[in-house]
N, C-alpha and C positions, 0 to 999 in steps of 0.2 A: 784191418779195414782200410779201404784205398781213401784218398783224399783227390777228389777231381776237383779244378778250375775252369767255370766257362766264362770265357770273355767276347764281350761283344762292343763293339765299336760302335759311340755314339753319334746317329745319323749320318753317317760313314762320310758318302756322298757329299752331301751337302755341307759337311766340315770341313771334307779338303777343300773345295770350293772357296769356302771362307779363308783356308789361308795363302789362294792366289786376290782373291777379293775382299780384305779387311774393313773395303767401305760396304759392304752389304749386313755386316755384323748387325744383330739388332732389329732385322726386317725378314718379312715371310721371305721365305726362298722355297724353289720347286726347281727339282733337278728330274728333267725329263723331256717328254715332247712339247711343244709351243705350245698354249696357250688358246690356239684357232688351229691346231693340228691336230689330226686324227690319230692320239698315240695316248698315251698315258704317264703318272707322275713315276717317277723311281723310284726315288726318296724325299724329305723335304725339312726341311730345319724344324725347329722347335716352335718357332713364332708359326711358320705358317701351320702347323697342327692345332694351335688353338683353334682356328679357322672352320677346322674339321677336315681338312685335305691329308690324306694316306696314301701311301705308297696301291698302286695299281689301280688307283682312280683315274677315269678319262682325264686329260689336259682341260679341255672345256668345263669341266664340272668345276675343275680347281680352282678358273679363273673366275668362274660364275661367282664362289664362294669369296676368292679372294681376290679382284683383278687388278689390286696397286702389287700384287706379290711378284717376285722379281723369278722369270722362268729362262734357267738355262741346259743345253743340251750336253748328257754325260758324257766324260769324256774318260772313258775307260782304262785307254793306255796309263794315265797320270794314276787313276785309283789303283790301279793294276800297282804300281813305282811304288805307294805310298804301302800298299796292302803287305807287298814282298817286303819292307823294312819292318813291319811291326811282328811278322811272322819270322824274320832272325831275330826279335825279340823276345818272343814265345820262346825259341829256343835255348834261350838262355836262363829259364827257369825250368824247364823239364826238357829232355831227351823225347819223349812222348808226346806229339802233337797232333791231336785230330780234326784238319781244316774243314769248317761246315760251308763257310762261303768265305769270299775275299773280306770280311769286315768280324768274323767270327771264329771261336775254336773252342775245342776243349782240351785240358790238358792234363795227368796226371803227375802230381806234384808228390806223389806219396813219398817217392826216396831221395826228393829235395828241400821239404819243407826242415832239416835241422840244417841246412844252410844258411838260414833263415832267422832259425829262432822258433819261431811261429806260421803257420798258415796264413794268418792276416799280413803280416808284415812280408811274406812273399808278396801277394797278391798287393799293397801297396806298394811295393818296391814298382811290379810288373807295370803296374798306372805309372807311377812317372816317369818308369822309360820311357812308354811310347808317347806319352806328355813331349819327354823330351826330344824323343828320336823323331816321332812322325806331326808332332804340333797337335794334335788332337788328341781326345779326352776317351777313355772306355771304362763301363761297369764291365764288374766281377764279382759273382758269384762264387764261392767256394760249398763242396759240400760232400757226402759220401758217396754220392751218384751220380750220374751227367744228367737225370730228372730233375733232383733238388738242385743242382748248380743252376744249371738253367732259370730254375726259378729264382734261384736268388739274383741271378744278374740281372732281374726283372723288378727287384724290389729299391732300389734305390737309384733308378739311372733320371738324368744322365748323372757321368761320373762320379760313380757310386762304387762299395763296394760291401757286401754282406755274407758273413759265415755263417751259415747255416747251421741248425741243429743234426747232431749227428745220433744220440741216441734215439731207438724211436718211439718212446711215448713223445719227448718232445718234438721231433719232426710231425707225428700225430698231432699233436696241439699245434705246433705251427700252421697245420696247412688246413685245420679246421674251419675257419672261417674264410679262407679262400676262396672264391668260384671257384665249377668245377672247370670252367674253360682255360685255368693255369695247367691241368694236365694236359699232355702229352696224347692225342688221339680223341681230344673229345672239340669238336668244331661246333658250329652251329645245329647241323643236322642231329646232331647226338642229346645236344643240349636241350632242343626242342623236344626230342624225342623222352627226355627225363622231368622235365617241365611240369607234365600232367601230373605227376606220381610225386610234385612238392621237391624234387632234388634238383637244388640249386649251388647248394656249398660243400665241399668236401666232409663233411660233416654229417650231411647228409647220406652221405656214400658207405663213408665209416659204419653206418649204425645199419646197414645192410647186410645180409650174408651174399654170397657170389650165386647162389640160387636164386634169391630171391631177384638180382639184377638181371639173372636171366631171362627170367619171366620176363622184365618190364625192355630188354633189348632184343630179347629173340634170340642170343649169342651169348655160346660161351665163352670164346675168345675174347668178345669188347667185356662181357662182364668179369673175368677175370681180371684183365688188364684194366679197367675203370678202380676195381675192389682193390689190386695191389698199389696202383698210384695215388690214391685216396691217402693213402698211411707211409707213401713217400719210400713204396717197396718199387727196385725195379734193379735189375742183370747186369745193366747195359755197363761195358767198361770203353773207353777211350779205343778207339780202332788205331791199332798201330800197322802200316804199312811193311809188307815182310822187303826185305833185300832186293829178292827175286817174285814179283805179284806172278798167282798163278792163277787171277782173273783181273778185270777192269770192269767196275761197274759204276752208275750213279743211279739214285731215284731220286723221285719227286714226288713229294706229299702235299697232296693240296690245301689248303686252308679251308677251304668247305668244298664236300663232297662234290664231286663233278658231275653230272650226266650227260654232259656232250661229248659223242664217240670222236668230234673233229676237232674240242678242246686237246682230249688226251692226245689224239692222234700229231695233234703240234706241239704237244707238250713233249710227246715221245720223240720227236724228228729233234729237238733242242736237247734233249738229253744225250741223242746218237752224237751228236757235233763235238760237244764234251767228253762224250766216253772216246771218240775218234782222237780229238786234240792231244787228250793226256795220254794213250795208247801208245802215242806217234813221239813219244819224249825217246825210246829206245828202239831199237831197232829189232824188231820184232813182227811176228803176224799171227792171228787168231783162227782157230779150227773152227769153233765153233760159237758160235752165238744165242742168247739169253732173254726172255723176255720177262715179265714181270708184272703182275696186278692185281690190286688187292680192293675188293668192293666195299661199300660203305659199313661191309657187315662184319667187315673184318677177313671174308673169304676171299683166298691168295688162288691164284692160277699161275702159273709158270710154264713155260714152255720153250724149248729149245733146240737147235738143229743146227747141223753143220754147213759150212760155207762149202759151196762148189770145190774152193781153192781157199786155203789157207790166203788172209784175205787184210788188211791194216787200212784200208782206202776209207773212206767217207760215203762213196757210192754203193761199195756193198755191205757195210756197215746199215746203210740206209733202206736198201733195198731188201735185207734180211729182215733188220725190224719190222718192218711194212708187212712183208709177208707173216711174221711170227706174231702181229697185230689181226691183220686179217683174219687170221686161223683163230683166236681166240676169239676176237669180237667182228664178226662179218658185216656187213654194211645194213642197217634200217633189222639188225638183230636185237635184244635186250643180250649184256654183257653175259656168257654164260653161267659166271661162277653163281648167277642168281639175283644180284641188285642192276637198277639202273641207274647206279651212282658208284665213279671209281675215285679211290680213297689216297691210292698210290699207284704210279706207274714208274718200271724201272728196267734197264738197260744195262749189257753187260757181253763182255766175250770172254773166252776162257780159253783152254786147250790151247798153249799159249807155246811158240815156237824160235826156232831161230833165223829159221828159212823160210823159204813161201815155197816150197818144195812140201807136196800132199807126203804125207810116213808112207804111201804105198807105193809112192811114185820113184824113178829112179833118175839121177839128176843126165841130162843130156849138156853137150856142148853147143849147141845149138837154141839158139833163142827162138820160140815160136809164138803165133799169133797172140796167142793168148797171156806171154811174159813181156811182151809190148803192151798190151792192151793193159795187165796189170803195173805195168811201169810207169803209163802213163797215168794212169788214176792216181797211184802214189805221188806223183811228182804236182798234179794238182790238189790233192787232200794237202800236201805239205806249205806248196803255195798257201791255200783260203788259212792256216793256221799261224799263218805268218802276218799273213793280214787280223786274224781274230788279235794277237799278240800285242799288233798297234795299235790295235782300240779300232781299225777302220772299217770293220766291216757291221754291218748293222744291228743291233741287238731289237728283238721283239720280245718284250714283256707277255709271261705263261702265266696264267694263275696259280696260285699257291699262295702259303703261307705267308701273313704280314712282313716284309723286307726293313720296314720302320726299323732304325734302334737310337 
């Protein structure tokens, strides 16, 4: 049985903050857009959550709520400095690291925990490295899944850490009197959608069969998946990155179902940017490109198509997606796959090369319109990622899932 670790970094943000500003200790803080600016919070320390102020709320609303609260502007590059020292931290308790965001991971500790002694005493060791190494505090879940881990990181923060039950009638009694919005896939829309039918706690869910959730969801897939995470069942292992990637992908899961086709559609332009960035670590170029989406119902659409020209740029990176969005979801359409609420959208290239030379093509000596035009595209993709790096270029907050930790 594998043993995963998830760690998440408590209020990320707003901590390192704290330790360029130790006079602010103690008082609401909001790290985000101003206060009288048209933008929204990031993150925000603990005091100002009392408040009710969470991550991806307007700025205005926050200061409405809390206007002595102290609001400053992210500064990336420095989270960027602090994030890379806690993640050669990670690595020194497992070879296996799966980064979910800059302040989060999961890890497989299964062939380190006798280094150790115990699983607890790993996952304490790991807290006060980055105690010590990065100044800041992180909960840790340990548990047999990256579902239960998760949820345990969830149960004692901040800096916190809890072992989860690994047998599973007791992870069944664990997660019994849960909500069921601790699982993995169930947001508000869903929750509402169980509401009528008296299920509110996993417990609830338990004493169901995966028929009878069907009826009450319309789907087999969400009632599957609702019936296996009820009892703390689920696949998922630690994504380990191969030597040589022979794709590049990201997605993004919303925290409540989306219906705006111009939501997803900036959601997906912020995903292309990322998949562009990390692409462009090796020198490489992509045949073909991926799209990705998945409706409130759980129904997945995919679709994919090759690049003109084996292709690594941000522009046709961008203008691919676009096109592979269009064709799926056309404009003043309802999303094909049948909801008018998208659950996940996600991005990706594959057909992965060494050249920018098409397999059919044959290499000339001569450089033509078109290996200029692609030259220079490259030369500014790598520019804007150089700027993304320092933190200088401007970050727009997407909807999704809570950022709070």
């Amino acid at each position: 049985m594998a043993t995963i670790l998830h760690v998440d970094m408590d209020a990320f943000f707003a901590s390192v903050e704290l330790l360029r500003h130790p006079e602010w200790r103690g008082r609401p803080l909001v790290v985000g857009s101003g206060p009288h600016e048209r933008g929204v919070v990031s993150t925000c320390s603990y005091e100002a959550r009392k408040f009710g102020i969470h991550s991806a709320m307007p700025s205005r609303t926050a200061y409405a709520l809390c206007p002595h609260a102290i609001f400053t502007p992210p500064d990336m590059a420095h989270y960027s400095s602090v994030s890379r020292k806690a993640f050669e931290v990670f690595g020194h308790y497992s070879p296996y690291v799966e980064a979910v965001s800059v302040d989060e991971a999961f890890l497989d500790i299964t062939g380190t925990i006798h280094l150790f002694g115990s699983a607890r005493a790993l996952g304490e060791a790991l807290r006060a490295e980055i105690r010590r190494v990065c100044g800041v505090t992180c909960s840790v879940g340990i548990a047999p899944n990256r579902l239960l881990a998760k949820i345990g990181s969830e149960e004692n923060k901040p800096d916190g850490l809890t072992v989860m039950p690994f047998e599973p009638e007791a992870v069944a009694r664990f997660l019994a009197q849960k909500k069921i919005g601790v699982l993995w896939g169930v947001g508000r829309k869903t929750a509402e959608l169980l509401k009528p039918y008296g299920i509110t706690t996993c417990c609830d869910l338990q004493k169901l069969s995966v028929e009878e959730l069907t009826v009450m969801t319309g789907s087999v897939a969400l009632a599957e998946s609702l019936h296996a995470h009820a009892f703390g069942i689920s696949s998922d292992r630690v994504a380990q990155e191969e030597s040589e990637e022979k794709s590049v992908s990201r997605e993004h899961t919303f925290g409540e179902d989306e219906p705006s086709r111009e939501i997803v559609r900036a959601t997906l332009m912020h995903i292309v940017d990322k998949v562009g960035t990390r692409f462009r670590r090796e020198r490489r170029w992509a045949a073909t490109a991926r799209l990705k989406l998945r409706d409130a119902d759980f129904r997945t659409i995919t679709r994919q198509e090759p690049f003109d020209a084996p292709a690594r740029d941000d522009m046709s990176f961008r203008e691919k997606a676009l096109s592979l969005f269009n064709a799926a979801w056309p404009e003043r359409e309802t999303f094909r796959a049948g909801s008018r609420a998208i659950r996940l959208v996600g991005f990706g290239v594959t057909n992965i090369q060494k050249t920018p030379c098409a397999v059919t093509s044959q290499p000339t000596l001569f450089e033509s319109d078109a290996d200029a035009t692609r030259a220079k595209r490259e030369r500014l993709s790598e520019a804007l990622d150089a700027l993304r790096t320092r933190g200088m270029a401007v970050s727009h907050a997407t909807p999704g899932r809570d950022r709070d930790k």
